[in-house]
C-alpha positions in Angstrom: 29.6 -26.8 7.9 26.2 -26.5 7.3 24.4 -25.2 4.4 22.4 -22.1 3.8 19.0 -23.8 4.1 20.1 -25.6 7.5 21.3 -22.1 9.1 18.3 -20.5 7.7 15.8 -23.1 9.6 17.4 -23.5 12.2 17.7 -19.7 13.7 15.7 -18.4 16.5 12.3 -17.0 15.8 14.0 -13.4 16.3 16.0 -13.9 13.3 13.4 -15.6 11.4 11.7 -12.4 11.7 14.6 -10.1 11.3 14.8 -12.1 8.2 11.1 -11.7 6.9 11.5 -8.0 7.4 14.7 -7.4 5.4 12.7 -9.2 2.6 9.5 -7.0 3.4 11.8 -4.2 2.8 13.6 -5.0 -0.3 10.8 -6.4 -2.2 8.0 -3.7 -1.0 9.3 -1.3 -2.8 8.9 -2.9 -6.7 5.2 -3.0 -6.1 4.2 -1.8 -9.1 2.9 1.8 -8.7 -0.9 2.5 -10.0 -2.0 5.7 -8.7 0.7 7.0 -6.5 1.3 9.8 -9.3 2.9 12.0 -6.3 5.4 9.4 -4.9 7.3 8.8 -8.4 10.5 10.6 -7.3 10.9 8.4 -4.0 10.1 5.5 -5.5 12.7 6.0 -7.8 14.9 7.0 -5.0 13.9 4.3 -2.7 14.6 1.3 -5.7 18.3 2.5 -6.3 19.6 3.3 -3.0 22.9 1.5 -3.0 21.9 0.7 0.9 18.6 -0.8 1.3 16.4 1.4 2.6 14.0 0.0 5.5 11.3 2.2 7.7 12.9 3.2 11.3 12.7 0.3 13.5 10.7 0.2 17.0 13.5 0.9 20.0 12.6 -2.3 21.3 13.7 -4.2 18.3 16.9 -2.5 17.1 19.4 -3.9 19.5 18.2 -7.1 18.1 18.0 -6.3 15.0 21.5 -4.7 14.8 22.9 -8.5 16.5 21.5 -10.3 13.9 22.0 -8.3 11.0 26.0 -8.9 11.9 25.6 -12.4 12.6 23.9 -13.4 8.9 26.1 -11.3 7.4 28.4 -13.2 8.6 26.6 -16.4 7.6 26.2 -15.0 4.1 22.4 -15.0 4.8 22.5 -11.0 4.4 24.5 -9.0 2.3 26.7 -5.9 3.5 24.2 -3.5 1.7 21.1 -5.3 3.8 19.6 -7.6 1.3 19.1 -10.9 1.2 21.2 -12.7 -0.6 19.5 -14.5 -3.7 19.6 -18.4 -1.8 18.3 -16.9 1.2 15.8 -14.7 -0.7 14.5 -18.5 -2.0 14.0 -19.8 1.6 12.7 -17.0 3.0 10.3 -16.4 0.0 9.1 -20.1 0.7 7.5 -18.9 4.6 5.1 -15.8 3.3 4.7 -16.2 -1.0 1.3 -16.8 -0.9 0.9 -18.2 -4.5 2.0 -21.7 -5.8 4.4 -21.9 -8.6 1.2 -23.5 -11.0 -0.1 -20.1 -11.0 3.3 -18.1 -11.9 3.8 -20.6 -14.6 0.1 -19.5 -15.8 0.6 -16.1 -15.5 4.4 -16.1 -17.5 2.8 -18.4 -19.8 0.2 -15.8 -20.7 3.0 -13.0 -20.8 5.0 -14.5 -23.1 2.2 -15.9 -25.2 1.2 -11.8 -25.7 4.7 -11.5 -26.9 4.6 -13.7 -28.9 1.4 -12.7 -30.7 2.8 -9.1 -30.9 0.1 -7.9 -28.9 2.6 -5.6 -27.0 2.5 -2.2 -26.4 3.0 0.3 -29.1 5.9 2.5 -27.4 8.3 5.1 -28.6 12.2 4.6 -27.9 11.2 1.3 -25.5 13.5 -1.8 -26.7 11.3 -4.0 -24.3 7.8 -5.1 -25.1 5.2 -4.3 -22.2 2.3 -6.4 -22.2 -0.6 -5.0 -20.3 -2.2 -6.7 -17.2 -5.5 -7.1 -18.9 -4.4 -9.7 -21.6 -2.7 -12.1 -18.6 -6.0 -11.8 -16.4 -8.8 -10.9 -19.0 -9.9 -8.6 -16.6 -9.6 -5.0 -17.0 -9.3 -3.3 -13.3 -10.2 -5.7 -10.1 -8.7 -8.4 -8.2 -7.2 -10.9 -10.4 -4.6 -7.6 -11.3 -3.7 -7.2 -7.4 -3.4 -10.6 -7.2 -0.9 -10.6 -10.2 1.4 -7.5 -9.0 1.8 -9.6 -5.5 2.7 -13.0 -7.3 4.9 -11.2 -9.9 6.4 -8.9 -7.0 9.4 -11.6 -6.5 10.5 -11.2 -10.1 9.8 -7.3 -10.6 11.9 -7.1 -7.1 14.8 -9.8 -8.9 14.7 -7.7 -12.2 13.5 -11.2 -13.6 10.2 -8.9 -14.9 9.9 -5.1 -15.2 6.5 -3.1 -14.9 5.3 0.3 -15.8 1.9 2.2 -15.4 0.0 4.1 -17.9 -2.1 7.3 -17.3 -5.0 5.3 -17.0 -3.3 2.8 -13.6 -2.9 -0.3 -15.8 0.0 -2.0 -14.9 2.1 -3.2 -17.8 4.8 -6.0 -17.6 7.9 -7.0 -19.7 10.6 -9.5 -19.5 14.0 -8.0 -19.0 15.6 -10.6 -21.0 13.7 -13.3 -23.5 16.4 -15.4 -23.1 15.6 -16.7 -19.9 13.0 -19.4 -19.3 10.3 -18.3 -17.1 8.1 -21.4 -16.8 11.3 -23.3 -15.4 12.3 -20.4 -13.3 8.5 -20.8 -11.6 9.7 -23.8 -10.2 12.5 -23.0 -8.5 11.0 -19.6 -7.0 10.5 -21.4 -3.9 11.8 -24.3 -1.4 8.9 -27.1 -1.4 10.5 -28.3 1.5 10.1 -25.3 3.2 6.6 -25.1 4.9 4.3 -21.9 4.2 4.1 -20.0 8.0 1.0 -17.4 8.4 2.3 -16.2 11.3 5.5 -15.2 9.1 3.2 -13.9 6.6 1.6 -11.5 8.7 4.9 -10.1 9.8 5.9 -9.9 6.7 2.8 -7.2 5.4 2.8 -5.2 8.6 6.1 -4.4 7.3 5.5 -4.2 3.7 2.8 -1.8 5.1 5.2 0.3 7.2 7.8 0.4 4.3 5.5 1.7 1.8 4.0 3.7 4.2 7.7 5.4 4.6 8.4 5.4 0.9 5.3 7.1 0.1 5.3 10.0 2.3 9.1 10.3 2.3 9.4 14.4 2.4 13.3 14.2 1.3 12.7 12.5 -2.1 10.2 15.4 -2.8 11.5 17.1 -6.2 13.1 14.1 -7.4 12.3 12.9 -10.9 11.2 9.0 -11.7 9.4 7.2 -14.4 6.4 9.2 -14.9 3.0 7.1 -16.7 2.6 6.0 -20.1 0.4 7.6 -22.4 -2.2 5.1 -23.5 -1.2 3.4 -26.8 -2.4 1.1 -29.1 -1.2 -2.8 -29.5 1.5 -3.6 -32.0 -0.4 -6.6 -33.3 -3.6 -3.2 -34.3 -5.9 -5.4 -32.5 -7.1 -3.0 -29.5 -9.7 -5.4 -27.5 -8.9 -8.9 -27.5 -11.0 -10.1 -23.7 -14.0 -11.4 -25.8 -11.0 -13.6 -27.8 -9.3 -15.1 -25.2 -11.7 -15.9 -23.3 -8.9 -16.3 -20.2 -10.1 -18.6 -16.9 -9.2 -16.7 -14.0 -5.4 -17.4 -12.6 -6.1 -16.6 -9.1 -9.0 -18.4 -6.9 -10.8 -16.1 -4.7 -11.9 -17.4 -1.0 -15.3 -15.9 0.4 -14.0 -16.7 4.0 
């Protein structure tokens, strides 16, 4: 019998995408959440459904959809509740992660380095320690933090990481459990021998985009109560401004095409 990997590569390009939409779907939703202030209640909502929760279908596709969704289940590609399971999560990942595991290695590196040097945030009745965006990047609000929430989005969706947002939209991140070595978990996030696919990769945002969409404006979630944001607080370590000391290179290159 084949393995996981062989099944995975060698479905149809229907499946493939049935595929990269189910993981649209069940990572989307750990995006961490900035600004969306209104949405708290169904984001909560939409992160612990028991059944995963993904934006209507077109007509055209659910026929298909619902024929393949029964086949990997089948397969053990897909698990009863929707989501990939965590092997196929690693192939599928390989096609549209657009980061390389150098650059998750940096960026854990630099998370638990901040942990390590206590510059954590000062929190009431919070066992974890949140690190704030701004001492992995060096950069206080711009594109190296968007770049970090997408290549972190794997592990916040895993439970590998956890985020939270202040009042002020920083994103803060903590480990779930310090046990757990994240430099060698970098390397295993995705296949090497699975090739990167742009086509995939824009399948796979049009329905991250259509998911979020869903989440966002979901009217039956209204009322519901999530994590609301952080007040602003102070470091651990007392020292409130540390970009000028760490003088951190930028994890992320930036095209101009």
């Amino acid at each position: 019998m084949p393995n996981l990997k062989t099944i995975i590569l060698e479905l149809p390009d229907p499946a493939k995408t049935f595929l990269v939409r189910t993981l649209a779907a069940q990572q989307v939703i750990w995006r961490p959440v900035r600004q969306d202030w209104h949405a708290f209640g169904a984001i909560w909502v939409w992160r612990h459904s028991k059944a995963l929760r993904v934006a209507r279908a077109r007509s055209a596709d659910r026929e298909s959809t619902s024929v393949w969704r029964a086949r990997l289940i089948g397969r053990g590609v897909i698990q009863a509740d929707g989501r990939l399971t965590a092997e196929a999560k690693r192939i599928v990942r390989s096609w549209v992660w657009e980061f390389s595991p150098r650059e998750l290695r940096t960026a854990a590196r630099r998370l638990l380095a901040a942990i390590d040097r206590r510059d954590v945030l000062d929190l009431e009745n919070e066992p974890l320690e949140f690190v704030s965006e701004q001492l992995i990047t060096n950069e206080f609000w711009g594109t190296q933090n968007a770049l970090l929430a997408h290549c972190f989005l794997p592990w916040l969706c895993d439970g590998i990481l956890l985020s939270r947002t202040d009042v002020g939209a920083r994103v803060l991140y903590a480990v779930a459990d310090r046990s757990m070595n994240l430099v060698r978990m970098a390397d295993r996030l995705v296949d090497s021998g699975v090739d990167f696919d742009s086509e995939l990769v824009e399948i796979y945002c049009n329905e991250a985009d259509r998911v979020r969409s869903a989440m966002l404006s979901d009217k039956d979630t209204h009322g519901e109560i999530g994590e609301g944001p952080l007040g602003l607080r102070g470091l651990k370590s007392g020292r409130n401004d540390l970009q000028e000391d760490l003088k951190l290179k930028p994890i992320f290159e930036i095209s101009n095409a």
